[in-house]
N, C-alpha and C positions, 0 to 999 in steps of 0.2 A: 740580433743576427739578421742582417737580407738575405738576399736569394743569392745573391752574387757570392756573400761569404761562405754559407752554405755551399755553395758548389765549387770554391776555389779549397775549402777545410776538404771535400770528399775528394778534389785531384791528389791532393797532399798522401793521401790516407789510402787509396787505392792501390800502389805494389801491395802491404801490407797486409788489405784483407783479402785480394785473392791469392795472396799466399799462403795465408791461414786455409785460404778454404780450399785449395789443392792444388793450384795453378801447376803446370808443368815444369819445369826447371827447363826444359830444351825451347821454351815458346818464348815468341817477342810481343812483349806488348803494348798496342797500339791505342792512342787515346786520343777523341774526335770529340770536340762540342759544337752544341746546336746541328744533332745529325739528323741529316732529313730523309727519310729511306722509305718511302709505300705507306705508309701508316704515321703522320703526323711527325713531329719534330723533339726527337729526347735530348734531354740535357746533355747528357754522358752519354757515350759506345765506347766499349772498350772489344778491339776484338786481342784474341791471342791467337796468334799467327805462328806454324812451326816453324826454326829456324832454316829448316833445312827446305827452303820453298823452288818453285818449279823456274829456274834459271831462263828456258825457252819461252817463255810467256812473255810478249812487249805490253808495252804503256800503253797501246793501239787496242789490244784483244781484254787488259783488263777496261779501259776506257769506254770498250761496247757495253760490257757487264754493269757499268754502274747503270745502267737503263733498267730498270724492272723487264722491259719490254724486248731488250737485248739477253739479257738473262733469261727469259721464258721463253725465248726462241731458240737458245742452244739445248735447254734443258728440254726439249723436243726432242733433240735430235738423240741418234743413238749411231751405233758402229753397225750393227746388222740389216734394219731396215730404213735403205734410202725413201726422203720424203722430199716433195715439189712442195714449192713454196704454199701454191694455194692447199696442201694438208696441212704445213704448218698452219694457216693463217685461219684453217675450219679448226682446229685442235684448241687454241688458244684465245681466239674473238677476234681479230683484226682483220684487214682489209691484205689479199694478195701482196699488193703493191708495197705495204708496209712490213710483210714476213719478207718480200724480195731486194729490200732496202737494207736488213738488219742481216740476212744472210750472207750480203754481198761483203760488209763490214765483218762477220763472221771470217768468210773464206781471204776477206784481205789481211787477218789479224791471223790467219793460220789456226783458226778454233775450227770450222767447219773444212768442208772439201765435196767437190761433187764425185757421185758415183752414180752408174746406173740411170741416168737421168735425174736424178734426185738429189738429195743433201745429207749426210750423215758428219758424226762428230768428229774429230779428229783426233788420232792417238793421243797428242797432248793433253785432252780433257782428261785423261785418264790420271796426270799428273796433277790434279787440281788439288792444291792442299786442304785440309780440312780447318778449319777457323771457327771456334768458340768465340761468341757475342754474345755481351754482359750490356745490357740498356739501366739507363738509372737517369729517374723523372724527380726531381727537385721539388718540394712544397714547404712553405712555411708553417700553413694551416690546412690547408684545404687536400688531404687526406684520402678522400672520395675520386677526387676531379685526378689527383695520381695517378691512384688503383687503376682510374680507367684508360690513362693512357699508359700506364704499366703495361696495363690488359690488351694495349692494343700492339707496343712491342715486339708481344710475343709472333707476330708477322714475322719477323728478320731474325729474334735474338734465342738463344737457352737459357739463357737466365735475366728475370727482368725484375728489378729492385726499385722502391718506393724511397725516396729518401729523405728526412725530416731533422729537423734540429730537438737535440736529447728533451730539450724542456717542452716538444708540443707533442710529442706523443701519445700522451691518453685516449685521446679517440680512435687514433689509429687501432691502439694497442689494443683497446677493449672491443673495436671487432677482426681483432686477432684469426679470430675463423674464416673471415671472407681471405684472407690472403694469404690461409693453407689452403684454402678449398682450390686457390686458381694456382697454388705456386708461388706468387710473389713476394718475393722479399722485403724486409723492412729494416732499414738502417739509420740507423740513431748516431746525428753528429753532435760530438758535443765543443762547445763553444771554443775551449784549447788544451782536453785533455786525450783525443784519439776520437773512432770510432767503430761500432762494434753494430751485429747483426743480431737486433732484438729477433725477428725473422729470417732464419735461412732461404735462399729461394730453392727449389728445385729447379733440375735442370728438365727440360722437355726439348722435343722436336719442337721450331718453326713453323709454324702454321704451313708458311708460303717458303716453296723450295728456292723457285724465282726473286724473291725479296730477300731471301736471307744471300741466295748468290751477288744480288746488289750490291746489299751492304758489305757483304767481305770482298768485293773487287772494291769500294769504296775506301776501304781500310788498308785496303793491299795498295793503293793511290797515294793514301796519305804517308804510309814505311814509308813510300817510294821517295817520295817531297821531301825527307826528313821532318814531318810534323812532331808533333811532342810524341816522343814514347818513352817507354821505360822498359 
């Protein structure tokens, strides 16, 4: 089995296991490879998107959001207390010029609004659907080098999966402990008869609020395109 089969056996196979494992019946779901999102580049993303998504949102304001940097700038903002650019830009590390760049894209996309001399969010934020990110890193052997970019994932995604072909398993398997300790998942494909989650992953919070807003404007891009979903 290559890497390619491998990862064309887990497209196959995916309705099925997050249906096993609880997926919503009202979410759509979206499937993205080679996704590059703040933390390296995973095989698979899958997000589940609810159907019933925010209509007033254009291609413009999700389009800011795939930026990490676009994303961390609205996730500044709030409804109560207006902020000038330059508090966005001491809050978050950047330069004025660059929070008054991403702001301006902000209030042209209808996400932000000025008030008070300042900047706050705009009611529509308050519509922003809520999106489940499933990441899954492909190996043949190398088990370790996964894990670690499993591990790193967990930036953007709630559930982050190691995935291997049924017959290389054993090492993975036998340190079984390192990937309940972090959460990650382990999924065992087998050559043409299904596959199945030797490890379930847990679900956690994102590390990064701003990255995980990336990648589900990323996701919310690709519905948009008609990219492969299910």
């Amino acid at each position: 089995m290559t890497e390619a089969v491998l990862t064309h056996n887990l497209m196959h196979y995916l309705p099925l296991l997050l249906a096993a494992h609880g997926r919503r019946a009202d979410s759509r779901m979206v499937v993205a490879e080679e996704f590059a999102c703040g933390e390296g580049v995973a095989d698979i993303v899958v997000g589940l998107l609810p159907d019933a998504g925010p209509t007033n949102w254009s291609a413009a304001g999700w389009a800011v959001l795939e930026s990490v940097t676009g994303a961390a700038v609205l996730r500044s903002l709030n409804r109560r207390a207006p902020l000038s650019p330059h508090e966005i830009a001491g809050q978050i590390g950047m330069t004025t010029r660059t929070a008054r760049r991403y702001i301006d894209r902000l209030v042209d996309a209808g996400l932000a609004c000025r008030r008070n001399g300042g900047f706050v969010g705009s009611h529509s934020v308050r519509d922003m659907p809520p999106t489940e990110i499933w990441a899954f890193e492909a190996k043949l052997f190398d088990w370790r080098r996964a894990l670690y970019q499993a591990l790193r994932y967990r930036a953007f995604s709630q559930y982050s999966v190691v995935v291997m072909p049924e017959s290389c398993l054993n090492g993975a398997f036998r340190s079984k402990c390192l990937f309940r300790q972090f959460g990650v998942g382990l999924l065992a494909v087998a050559d043409a008869d299904g596959a199945s989650f030797v490890i379930r992953p847990r679900r956690r919070r994102p590390r990064s609020a701003a990255i995980h807003l990336a990648a589900a404007a990323k996701l919310q891009s690709c519905a948009a395109l008609s990219r492969p979903t299910w």
